[in-house]
C-alpha positions as MATLAB code, in Angstrom:
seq = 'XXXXXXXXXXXXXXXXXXXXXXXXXXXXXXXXXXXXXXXXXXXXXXXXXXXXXXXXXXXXXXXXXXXXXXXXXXXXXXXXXXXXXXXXXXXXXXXXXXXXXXXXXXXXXXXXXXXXXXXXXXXXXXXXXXXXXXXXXXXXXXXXXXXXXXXXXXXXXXXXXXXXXXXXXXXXXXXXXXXXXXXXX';
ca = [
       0.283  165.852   14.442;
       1.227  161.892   15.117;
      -0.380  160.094   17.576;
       0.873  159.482   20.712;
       2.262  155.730   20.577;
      -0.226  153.717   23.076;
       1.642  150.575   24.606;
       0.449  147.010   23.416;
      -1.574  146.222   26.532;
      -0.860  142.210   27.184;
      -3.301  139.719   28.921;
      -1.352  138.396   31.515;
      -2.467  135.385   31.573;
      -2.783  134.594   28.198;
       1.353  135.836   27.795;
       2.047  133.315   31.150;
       0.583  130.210   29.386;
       1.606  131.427   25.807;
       5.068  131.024   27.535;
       4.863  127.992   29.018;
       3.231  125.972   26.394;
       6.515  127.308   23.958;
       8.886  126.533   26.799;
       7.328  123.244   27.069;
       7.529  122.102   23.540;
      11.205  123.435   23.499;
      12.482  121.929   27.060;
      10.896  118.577   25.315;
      12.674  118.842   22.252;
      15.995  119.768   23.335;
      16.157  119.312   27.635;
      16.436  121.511   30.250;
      20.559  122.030   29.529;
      19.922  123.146   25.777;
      17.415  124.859   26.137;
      17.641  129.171   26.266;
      15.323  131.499   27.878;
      16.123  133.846   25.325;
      14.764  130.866   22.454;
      11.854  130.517   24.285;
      11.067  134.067   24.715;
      11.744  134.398   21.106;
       9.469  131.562   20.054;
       6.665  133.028   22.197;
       7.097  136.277   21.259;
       7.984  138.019   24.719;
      11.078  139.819   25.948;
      13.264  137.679   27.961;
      13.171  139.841   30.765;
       9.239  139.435   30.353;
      10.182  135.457   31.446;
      12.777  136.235   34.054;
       9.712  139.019   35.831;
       7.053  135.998   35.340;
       8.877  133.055   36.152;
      11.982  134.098   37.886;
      14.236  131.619   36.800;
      14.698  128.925   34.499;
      14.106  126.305   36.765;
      10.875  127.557   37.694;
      10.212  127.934   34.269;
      10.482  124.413   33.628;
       8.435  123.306   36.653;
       5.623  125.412   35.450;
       6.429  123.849   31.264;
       6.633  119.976   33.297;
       3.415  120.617   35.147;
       1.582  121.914   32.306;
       2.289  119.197   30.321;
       1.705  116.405   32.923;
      -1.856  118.322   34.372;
      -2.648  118.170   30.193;
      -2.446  114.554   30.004;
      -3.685  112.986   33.319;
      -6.074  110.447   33.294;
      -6.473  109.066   36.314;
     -10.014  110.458   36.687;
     -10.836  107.792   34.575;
     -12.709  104.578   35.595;
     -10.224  101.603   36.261;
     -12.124   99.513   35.003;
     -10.716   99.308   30.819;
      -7.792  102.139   32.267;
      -4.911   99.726   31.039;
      -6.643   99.762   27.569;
      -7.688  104.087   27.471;
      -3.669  104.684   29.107;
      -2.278  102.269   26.425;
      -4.384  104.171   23.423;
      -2.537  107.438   24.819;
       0.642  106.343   24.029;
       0.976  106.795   20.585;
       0.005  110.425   21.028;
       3.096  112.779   20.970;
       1.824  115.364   23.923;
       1.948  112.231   26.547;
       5.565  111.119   25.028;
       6.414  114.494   25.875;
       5.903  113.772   29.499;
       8.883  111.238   29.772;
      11.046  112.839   26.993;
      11.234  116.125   29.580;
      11.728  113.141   32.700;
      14.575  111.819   30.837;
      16.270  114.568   29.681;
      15.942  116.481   32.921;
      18.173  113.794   34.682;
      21.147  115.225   33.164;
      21.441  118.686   34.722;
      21.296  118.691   38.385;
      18.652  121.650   38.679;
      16.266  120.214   36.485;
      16.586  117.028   37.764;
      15.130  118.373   41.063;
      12.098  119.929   39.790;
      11.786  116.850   38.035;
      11.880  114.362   40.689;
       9.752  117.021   42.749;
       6.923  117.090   40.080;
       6.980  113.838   39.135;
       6.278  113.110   42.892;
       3.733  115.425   43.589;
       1.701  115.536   40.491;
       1.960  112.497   39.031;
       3.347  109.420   41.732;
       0.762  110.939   44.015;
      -2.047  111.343   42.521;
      -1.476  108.027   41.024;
      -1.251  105.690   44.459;
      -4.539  108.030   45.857;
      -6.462  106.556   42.663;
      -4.593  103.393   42.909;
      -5.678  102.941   46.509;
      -4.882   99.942   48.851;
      -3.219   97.650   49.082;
       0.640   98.416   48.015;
      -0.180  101.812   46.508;
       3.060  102.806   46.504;
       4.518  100.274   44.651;
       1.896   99.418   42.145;
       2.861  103.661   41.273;
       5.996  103.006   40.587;
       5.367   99.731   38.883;
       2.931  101.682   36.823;
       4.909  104.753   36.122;
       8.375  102.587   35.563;
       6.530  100.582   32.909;
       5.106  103.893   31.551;
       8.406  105.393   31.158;
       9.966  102.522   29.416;
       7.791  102.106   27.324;
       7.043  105.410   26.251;
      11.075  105.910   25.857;
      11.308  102.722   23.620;
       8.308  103.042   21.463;
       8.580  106.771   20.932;
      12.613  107.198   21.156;
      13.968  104.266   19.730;
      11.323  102.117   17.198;
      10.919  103.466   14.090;
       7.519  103.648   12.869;
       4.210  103.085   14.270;
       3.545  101.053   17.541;
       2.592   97.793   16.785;
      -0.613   96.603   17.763;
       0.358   93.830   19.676;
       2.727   95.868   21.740;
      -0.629   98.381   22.677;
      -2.245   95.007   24.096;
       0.830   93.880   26.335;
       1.223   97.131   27.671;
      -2.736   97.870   28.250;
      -3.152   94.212   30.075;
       0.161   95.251   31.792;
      -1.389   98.345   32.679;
      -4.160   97.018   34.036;
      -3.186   94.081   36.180;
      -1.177   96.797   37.989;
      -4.468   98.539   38.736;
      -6.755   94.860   39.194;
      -4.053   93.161   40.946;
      -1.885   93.568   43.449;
      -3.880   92.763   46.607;
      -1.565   89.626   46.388;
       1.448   91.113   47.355;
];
């Protein structure tokens, strides 16, 4: 007599982050626009509808693959004193390029672009004038972040090969002037 077939029992929240880890790596490597639910679903070995009952739609699916990915790389727990040098040192590492390659590519589908500008905001413009602190938080944040983004987008879309060294150094005593200074303004 067979065996009655027992259903795979699934960890829920092992299958959630499984999910949007692989929808992270994909929005990042092909935007929000290219991107399929049923590639990701594929790639993390679910059932699409699996996605749709966890995340509801796409959209939310990327806020959740844009948050995880920005709450993996903070660092603004870290001491400012020497943070222009640790944040520059990041760079080079593909995870935090990830960051602005979703930012960028988000811009050019009007539903991303919301969760993206909404994210952005709250997890990472936020955050980043609380540390910053007084005086001109808000724009030292958006110094900081604009200068991030650039330079992320040039060094990791458009050079070829490694970062130079001396490009680390302008960008980490960029980096931290922004922090240091700016009680002038």
């Amino acid at each position: 007599m067979d065996k009655p077939v027992v259903p795979k029992r699934r960890n829920l929240a092992a299958t959630q982050e499984r999910i949007v880890a692989v929808a992270a790596a994909t929005f990042a490597r092909l935007g929000y626009a290219q991107a399929s639910l049923r590639d990701i679903a594929e790639r993390a070995d679910v059932a699409p509808s699996l996605i749709s009952k966890y995340f509801g739609t796409k959209a939310r699916l990327f806020e959740h693959a844009l948050m995880h990915v920005v709450r993996a790389n903070t660092v603004f727990s870290q001491e400012k004193a020497g943070f222009g040098e640790a944040m520059a040192r990041l760079i080079p590492d593909r995870s935090n390029a990830d960051i602005t390659v979703m930012l960028v590519l988000a811009l050019a589908h009007p539903e991303s672009r919301e969760v993206a500008m909404r994210v952005s905001r709250r997890e990472m413009i936020e955050p980043l004038m609380e540390w910053l602190g007084p005086p001109h938080a808000a724009e030292r944040a958006m110094d900081m972040f604009a200068l991030l983004s650039g330079f992320a987008i040039q060094m990791q879309g458009l050079h070829e090969g490694p970062i130079p060294e001396h490009s680390l150094r302008w960008l980490a005593q960029s980096l931290q002037a922004i922090v240091d200074v700016g009680r002038d303004r």
